[in-house]
N, C-alpha and C positions, 0 to 999 in steps of 0.2 A: 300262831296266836293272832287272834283277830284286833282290830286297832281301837273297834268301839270297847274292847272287853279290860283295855291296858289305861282308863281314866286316871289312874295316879301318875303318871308322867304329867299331868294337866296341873299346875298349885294355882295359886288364890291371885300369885302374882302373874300367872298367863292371862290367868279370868281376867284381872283389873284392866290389861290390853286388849286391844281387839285383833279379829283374826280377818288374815287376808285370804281368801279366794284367785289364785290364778289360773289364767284360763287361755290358752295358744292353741292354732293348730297350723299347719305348716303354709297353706296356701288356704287360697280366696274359696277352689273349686272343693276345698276341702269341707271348707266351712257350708258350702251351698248342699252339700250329696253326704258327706258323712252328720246325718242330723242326729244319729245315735247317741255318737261319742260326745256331743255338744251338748245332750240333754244329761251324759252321764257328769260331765263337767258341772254345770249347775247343780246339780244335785249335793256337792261338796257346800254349796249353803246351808242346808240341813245339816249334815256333817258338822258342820260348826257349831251348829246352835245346841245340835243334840250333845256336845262335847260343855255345852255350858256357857261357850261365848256371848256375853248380852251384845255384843257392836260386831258383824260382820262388811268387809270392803268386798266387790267382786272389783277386779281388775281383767276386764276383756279387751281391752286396745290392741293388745297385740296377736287379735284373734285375723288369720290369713297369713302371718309373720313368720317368715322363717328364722331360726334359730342358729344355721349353721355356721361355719367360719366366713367371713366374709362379707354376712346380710345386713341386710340396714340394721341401721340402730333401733332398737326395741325399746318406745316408750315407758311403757308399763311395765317393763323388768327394770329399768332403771329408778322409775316410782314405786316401786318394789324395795328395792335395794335402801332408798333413801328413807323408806317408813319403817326398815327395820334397824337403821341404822340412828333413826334416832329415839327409839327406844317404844317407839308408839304400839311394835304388833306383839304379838303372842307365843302366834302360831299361825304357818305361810300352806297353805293346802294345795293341794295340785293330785290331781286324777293319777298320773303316772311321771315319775323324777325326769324323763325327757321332757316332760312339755316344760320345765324350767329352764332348760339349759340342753345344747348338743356340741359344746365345747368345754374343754375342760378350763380355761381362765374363767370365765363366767361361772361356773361353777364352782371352782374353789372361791371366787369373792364371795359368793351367796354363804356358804358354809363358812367360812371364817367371820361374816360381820353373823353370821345367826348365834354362831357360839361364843362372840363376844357379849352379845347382849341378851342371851338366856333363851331365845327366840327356837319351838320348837320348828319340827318339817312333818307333813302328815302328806302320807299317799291316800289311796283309797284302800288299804290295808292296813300300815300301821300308821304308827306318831312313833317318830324320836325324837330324842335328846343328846345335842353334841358333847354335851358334861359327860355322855357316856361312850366310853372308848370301845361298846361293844356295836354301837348305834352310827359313832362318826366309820367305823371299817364299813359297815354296810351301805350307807350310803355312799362310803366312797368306791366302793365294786360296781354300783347302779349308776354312779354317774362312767365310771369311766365302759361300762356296759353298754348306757345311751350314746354316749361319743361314736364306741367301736361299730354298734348296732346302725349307725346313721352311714357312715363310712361304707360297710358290708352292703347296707342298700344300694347306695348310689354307686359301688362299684358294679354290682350286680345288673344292675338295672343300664349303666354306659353301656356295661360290655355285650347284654341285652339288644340296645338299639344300636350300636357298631353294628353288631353282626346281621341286622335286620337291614343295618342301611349298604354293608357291603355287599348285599344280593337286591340293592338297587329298590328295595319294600319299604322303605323309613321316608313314609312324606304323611305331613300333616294335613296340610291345605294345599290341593292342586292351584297352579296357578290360571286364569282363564283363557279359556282351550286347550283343556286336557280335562279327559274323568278317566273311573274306572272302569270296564267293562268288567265283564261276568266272570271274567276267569281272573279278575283284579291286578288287571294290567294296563299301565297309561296306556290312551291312546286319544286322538284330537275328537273333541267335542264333534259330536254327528250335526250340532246344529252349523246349516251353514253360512249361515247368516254369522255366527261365530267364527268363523274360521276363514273367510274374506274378509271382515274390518280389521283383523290383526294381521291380515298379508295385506291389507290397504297401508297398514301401518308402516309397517319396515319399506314397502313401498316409495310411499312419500318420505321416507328417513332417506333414502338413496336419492333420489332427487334434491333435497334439499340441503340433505348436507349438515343438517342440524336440527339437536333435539328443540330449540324453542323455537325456529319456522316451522316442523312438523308441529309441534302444538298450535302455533297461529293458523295453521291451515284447517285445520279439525274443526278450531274455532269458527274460524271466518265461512269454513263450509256445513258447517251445524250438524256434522257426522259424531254419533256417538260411538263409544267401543266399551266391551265387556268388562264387567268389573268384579271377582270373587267378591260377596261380601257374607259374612256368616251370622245365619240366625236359625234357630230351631234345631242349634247342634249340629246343624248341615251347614256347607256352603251352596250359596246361590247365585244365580248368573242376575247382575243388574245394569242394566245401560245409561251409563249419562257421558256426557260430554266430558274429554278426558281433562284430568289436571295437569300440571305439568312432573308432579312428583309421580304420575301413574304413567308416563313416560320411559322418564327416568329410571323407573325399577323394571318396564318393559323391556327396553335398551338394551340393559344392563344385567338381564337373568339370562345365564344360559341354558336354560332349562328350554326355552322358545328352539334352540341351535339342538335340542335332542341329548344335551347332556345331564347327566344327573349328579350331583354333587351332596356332599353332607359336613358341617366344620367348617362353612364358610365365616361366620361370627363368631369362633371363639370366647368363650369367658376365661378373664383374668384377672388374677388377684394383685392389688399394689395394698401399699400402705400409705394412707392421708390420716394426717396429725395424729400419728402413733397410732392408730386403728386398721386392719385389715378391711377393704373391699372387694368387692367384686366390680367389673366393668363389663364392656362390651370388646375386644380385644381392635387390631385392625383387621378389614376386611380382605379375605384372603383373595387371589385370583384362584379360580377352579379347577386349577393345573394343583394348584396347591393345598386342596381340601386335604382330609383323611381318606374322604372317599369320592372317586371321581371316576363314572362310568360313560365315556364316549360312545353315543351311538344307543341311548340304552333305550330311547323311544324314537316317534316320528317329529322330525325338526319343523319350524316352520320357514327356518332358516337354517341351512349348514352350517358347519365349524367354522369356515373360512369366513362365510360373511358376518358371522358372530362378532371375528376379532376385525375385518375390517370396519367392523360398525363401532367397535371398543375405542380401533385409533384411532376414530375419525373424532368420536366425542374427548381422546383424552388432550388431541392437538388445539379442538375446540377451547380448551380450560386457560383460562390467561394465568399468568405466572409461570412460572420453573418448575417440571417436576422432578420424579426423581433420574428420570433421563435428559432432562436438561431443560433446554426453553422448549415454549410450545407456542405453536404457530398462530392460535387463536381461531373463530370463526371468521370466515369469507363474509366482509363487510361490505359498504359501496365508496369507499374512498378512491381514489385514479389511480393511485398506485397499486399497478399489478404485480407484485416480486411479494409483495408483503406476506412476512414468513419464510420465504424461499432463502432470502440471502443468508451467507454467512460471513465473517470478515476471513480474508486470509493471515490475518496477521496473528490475532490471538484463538481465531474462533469462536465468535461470540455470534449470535444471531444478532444480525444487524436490524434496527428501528428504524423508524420512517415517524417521521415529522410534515406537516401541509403548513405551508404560506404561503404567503401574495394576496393582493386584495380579493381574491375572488376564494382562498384556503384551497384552493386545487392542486397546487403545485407540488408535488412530494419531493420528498431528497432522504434519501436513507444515509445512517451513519451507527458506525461503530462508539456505542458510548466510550468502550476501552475502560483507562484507570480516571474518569473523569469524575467520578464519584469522591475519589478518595485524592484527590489534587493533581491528578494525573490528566493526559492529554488524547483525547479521540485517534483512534486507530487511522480511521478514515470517511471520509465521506463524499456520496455520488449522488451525480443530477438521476433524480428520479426518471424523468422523463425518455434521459442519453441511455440509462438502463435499460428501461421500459421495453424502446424502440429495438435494441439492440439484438433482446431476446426474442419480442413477438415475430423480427424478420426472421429468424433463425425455426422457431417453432411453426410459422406459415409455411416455411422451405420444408419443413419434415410431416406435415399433415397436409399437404396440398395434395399426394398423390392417393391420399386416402379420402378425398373427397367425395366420389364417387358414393364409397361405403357409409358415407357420415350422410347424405342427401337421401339415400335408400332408407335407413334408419330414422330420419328425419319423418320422412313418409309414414312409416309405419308407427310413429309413434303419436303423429298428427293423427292416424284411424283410431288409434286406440285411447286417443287422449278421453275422460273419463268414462272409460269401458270398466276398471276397476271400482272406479265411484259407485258408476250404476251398478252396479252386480250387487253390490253393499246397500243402496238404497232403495232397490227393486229387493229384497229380503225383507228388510226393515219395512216396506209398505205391506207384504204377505204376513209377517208378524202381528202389523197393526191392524190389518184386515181381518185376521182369526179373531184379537180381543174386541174386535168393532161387533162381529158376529156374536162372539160370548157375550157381551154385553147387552145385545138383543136378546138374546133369551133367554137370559136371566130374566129380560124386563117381561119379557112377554109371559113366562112361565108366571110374575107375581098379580096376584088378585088385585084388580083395576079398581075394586074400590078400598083397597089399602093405600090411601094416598102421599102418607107418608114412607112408606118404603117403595113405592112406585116412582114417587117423584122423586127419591134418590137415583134410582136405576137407572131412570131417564137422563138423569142430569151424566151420569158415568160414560151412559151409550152415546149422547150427544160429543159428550168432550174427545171420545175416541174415534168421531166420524169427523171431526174437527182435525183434528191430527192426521187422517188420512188425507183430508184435500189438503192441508199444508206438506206432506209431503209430495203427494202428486205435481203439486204446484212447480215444488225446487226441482223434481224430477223435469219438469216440461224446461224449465229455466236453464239445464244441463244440457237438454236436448237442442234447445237455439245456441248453445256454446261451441258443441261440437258437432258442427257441421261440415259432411261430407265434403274431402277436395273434388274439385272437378279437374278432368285431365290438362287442363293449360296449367293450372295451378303445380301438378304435378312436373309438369315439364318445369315448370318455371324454377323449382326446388330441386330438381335432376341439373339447371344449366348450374347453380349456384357450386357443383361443385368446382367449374373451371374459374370461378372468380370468389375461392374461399377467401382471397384478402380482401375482396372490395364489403364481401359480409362481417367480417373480424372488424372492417372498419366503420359499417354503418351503425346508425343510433341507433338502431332496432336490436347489437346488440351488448348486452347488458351488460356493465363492469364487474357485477358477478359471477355470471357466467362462466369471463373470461378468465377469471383467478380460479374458477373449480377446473377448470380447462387447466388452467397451469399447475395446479396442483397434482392430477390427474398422471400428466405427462414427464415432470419433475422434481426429484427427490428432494434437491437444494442445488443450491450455486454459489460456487466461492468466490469471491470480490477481492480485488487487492489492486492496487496501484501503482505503474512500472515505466519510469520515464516519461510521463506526461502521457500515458496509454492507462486506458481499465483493461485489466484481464477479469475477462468470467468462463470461470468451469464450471460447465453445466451440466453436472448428475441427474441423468435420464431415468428413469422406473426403468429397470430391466438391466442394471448394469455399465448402460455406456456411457461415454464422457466426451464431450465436445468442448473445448478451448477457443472462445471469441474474445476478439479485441477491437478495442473503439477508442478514437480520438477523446479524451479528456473535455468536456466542455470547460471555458472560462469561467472563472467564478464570476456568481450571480453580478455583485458587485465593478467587475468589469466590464460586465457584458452591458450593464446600466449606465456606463460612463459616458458623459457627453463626449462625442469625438473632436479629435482635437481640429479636424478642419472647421467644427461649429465653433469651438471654443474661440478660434481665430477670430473668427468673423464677430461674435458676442463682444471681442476684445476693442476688433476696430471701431464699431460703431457706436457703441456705449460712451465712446467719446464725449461725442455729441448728439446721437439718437436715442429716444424713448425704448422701455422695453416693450410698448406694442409693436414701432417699428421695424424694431430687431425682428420679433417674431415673424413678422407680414415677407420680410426680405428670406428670411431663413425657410419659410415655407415655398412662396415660390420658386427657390431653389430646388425645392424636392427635398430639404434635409429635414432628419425627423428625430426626437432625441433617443437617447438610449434604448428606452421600453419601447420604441417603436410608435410614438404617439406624434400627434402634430405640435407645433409650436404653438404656446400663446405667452401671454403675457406676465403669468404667473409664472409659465415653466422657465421663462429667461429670466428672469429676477431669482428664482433658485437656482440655477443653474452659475449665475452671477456672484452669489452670496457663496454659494459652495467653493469656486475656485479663484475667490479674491477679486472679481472684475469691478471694479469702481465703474458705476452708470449711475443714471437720471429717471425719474419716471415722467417727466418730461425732455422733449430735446430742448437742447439750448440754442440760443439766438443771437445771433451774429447779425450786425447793421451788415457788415461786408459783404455776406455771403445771401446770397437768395435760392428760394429751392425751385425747380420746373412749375408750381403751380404758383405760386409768388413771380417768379418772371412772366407766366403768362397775364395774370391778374393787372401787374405792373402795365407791360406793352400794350395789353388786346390783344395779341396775333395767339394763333391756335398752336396745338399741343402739337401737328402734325409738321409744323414749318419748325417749331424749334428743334423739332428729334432732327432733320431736315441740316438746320444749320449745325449743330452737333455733330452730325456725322458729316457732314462736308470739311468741322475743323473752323469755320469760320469763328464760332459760338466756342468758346474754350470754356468745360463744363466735368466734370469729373464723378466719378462713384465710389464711394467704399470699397464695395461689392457690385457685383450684377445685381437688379433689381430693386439696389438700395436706391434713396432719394440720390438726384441731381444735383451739386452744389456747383451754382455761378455766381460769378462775382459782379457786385455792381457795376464797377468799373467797367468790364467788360461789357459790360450791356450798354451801359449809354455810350462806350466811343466808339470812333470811325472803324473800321468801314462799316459794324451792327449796327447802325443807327441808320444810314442813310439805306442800308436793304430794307429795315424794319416801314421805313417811310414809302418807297417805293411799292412794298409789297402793300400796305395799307390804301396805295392809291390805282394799284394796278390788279390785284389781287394773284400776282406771280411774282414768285420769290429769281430774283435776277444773281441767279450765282456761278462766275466761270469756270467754266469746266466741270462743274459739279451735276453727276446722273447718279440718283437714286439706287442702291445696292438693291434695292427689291425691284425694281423696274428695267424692265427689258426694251434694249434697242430697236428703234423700229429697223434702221439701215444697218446693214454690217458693213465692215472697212472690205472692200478689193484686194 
């Protein structure tokens, strides 16, 4: 029976309501390409009015919306719900009982608020009425129809593309460098220019050790790389300057290593605030998909360096992961171990901390339970470490010098030999559209000057971009320039002096941590009698067990020594802290950190271990110093050192070097007075028996 022919289901009290129009369809792409079904949807406008409704709603919001267990929340079905539920509709319209509803909770709420409130359901067939138990069976067969009918699809349709993907055929969008050829099988992009910037890539990934220097080098060297980007239903090859999230997903697809994978992003369903969702699941590893075909095209990179390229970004990642700590990226801090250590006590990767005034100094330590009240495992002089190991790794790469100088060489000829190949393409590219762009121009009518003078302006701007890249190209070429044979030599002798290169500025502290990483799994740390032991896990299995003297802690090592302390003690007495410092210097003594003395540092050094001093000396009528007696007498510096060491002069010193103290008295009596007189009228000091310790006899005794 037809639905327009069944009008007495329709009374006086649907009329006085108004009738809603709903209108879904499952997706976006649905709505763009099925325009049929969208116009047969509207058409339930008529439908309405021809039923007698004077007030029709369309409710389209939830048009692109899917319906199934899971999908977002549906506006308009909820705006829906709440117009029939307060008594506002009639009669609810829908083309076919799915597009309301493809779960059966949402569908039984629609049916129960519609039969509470008298509210009819019209397909585009019939109109019921749920007051009628012949009307609520039917609709209840049709929804639990659309439920089953949806289910049936999407099993049908999974097991569809499983079986398409487990013959390796289920890819949507290649990723760039890869099409189809004719018999619709991957294989790497013919263009070559395409197929060198993504080996320039992994390239510089290998060298540098990390995804965000290879991004800065890209940068800083203004190379672009291939980008799928899709329009006109196709994907298309476009070049810009990469990001760093098109890295990151480079990196990171193994699809580059020749594998093919399907099920790496699972969808999963939770439940937030009583509702069913969907999500994005976690990201599988490709061991771990549904479907995982090793080998199933050409790599641009093997399996092996796939996952070496995996561990090197997952160590890069700070934090813990699910295998423990991660070593971080290769920084430029001094301390070379960082990452390497471990503690031997708990096992913890040990941290490194920089002080001192200059923040150079590392010292690695086991935080231990110190977090939670507890006390550091352990902790070692950065530097004692440092030294320890780099002797140990010079001792085991020296005889590979040789091989590492050879490589050296050949890597100086080929240093940007990859670039160029990438930017010698990239100018052939640019040269074709320079040429296309000519004749275009030439081909349009010269007195069309508005479309001329666009042409022109295109041809120009692509012959601009040729001499800029020629330009960088000439720039490469003064970079890397040819060795000459001394040179060569010179980089052949460096193998029998691989320590004196380890140790020169030239080279880098990062280097030397990819160096140790390279050659070292990790190193256990632990401390044993006043000795560090480190076992050192080599790449490859073996283990070497070095031991080194403890260094004193820092604090010790900083300690004024007690033979300066003496002397700070005696002379603070009575001497200034400049004088101190002047005596202490000439000594040769120097404080803790190895610096000279002055007058600040003995006033701290003063205050630190209790020494009561002056910052002036103090003055004594009794006592006079060497420049004060000379002042006093007149006679010179050379006659009283003179009478002091003959003993005549009784004169005394703290220390070596410190000031002279003589006594008044001694100065003006006999017998000093009557030499000091003599000597002032004779100009020769008259003292018996008294020869000069620095002056030599003329006569020797028989």
């Amino acid at each position: 029976m037809n639905g327009r022919t069944v009008p007495s289901k329709v009374t006086d009290a649907h009329l006085s309501r108004k009738a809603i129009v709903y209108l879904r369809q499952s997706t976006d792409r649905q709505v763009l390409r099925n325009t049929e079904s969208l116009k047969l949807q509207y058409d339930l406008v008529h439908r309405a009015k021809d039923l007698g409704f004077p007030e029709v709603e369309l409710i389209e919001s939830d048009l692109g919306k899917s319906a199934s267990v899971g999908a977002k929340r549906r506006e308009g079905f909820d705006r829906l719900i709440a117009a029939v539920a307060v008594g506002e509709v009639g009669i609810v319209l829908s083309r076919e009982v799915s597009r309301l509803s493809r779960t059966d909770k949402d569908w039984c709420r629609l049916l129960e608020v519609c039969q509470v409130f008298g509210t009819l359901i019209g397909d585009e067939e019939q109109l019921y009425d749920l007051s009628v138990a012949d009307d609520q069976l039917i609709l209840g067969i049709k929804g639990t129809m659309s439920v089953v009918e949806l289910n049936v699809l999407k099993i049908r349709m999974q097991s569809g593309m499983e079986a398409k993907a487990r013959r390796g055929e289920l890819v949507r969008v290649l990723p760039a460098g890869y099409v189809y050829d004719k018999a619709g099988k991957v294989v790497k992009d013919p263009d070559l220019r395409v197929q060198q910037a993504i080996d320039l890539a992994f390239r510089v990934f290998r060298e540098t050790g990390s995804i965000r220097k290879t991004f800065l080098w890209f940068r800083q060297e203004r190379i672009e790389l291939p980008v799928n980007r899709m329009g006109g239903g196709r994907a298309q090859v476009i070049w810009q300057l990469p990001k760093r999230s098109t890295l990151d997903w480079l990196f990171g697809n193994p699809f580059y290593a020749g594998a093919y994978f399907w099920g790496r992003h699972p969808m999963e369903r939770v439940v937030v605030d009583g509702r069913v969702r969907k999500r994005q699941g976690r990201t599988r590893r490709p061991e771990e998909c549904k479907v995982f075909i090793k080998g199933h095209h050409e790599g641009y990179i093997d399996w092996q360096g796939y996952q070496r390229i995996r561990a090197i970004v997952r160590d890069n990642s700070l934090g813990a992961g699910k295998g423990g700590e991660r070593r971080g990226a290769v920084k430029k801090g001094e301390a070379l171990l960082t990452g390497l250590l471990r503690c031997g006590r708990c096992g913890r990767q040990l941290q490194v901390r920089y002080w001192g005034s200059t923040g150079k100094a590392g010292q690695y330590y086991c935080a231990g339970d110190s977090q939670n009240e507890g006390k550091r495992c352990i902790q070692l002089s950065g530097r004692a470490v440092d030294a320890r190991v780099c002797a140990e790794l010079l001792e085991a790469l020296s005889p590979l010098g040789l091989e590492g100088s050879m490589e050296a060489i050949r890597r100086l000829k080929e240093e940007g030999g990859a670039q160029k190949d990438v930017l010698d393409k990239q100018l052939q590219h640019l040269e074709w559209e320079a040429q296309r762009a000519f004749e275009q121009y030439d081909e349009v009518d010269p007195r069309n000057r508005m479309v001329a003078s666009e042409l022109e302006r295109r041809w120009n701007e692509k012959l601009m971009e040729v001499q800029g890249l020629k330009g960088r190209m000439q720039e490469l070429d003064g970079r890397s320039k040819a060795l000459s044979p001394a040179q060569e030599r010179e980089i052949m002798g460096l193998a029998e002096r691989f320590d004196l290169v380890w140790e020169s500025e030239g080279c880098p502290i990062v280097l030397k941590k990819r160096i140790m990483r390279t050659v070292i799994e990790e190193i256990v740390a632990d401390e044993q009698e006043g000795q560090l032991v480190l076992i050192v896990h080599w790449k490859g299995g073996c283990h070497t067990k070095l031991l080194t003297p403890k260094p004193p802690p820092v604090s010790v090592m900083r300690k004024t020594k007690l033979e300066d302390r003496q002397i700070i003690s005696e002379m603070a007495r009575r001497y200034s802290d400049r004088q101190i410092a002047c005596a202490l210097n000439r000594l040769g003594r120097t404080t803790g950190a190895g610096n000279r003395w002055n007058e600040g540092r003995v006033k701290r050094a003063r205050k630190t271990y209790g020494i009561v001093g002056q910052a002036r000396t103090l003055i004594d009528p009794e006592i006079l110093t060497l420049q004060q007696a000379i002042k006093r007498t007149g006679v010179g510096r050379s006659a009283f050192l003179q009478l002091i060491e003959s003993g005549v002069l009784k004169a005394s010193q703290v220390v070596p070097f410190a000031p002279w103290e003589i006594r008044r008295a001694d100065l003006e009596g006999e017998p000093l007075r009557g030499i000091l007189e003599r000597y002032k009228e004779t100009g020769r000091l008259a003292i018996e028996g008294y020869v000069a310790s620095a002056q030599k006899e003329l006569f020797a005794e028989s």
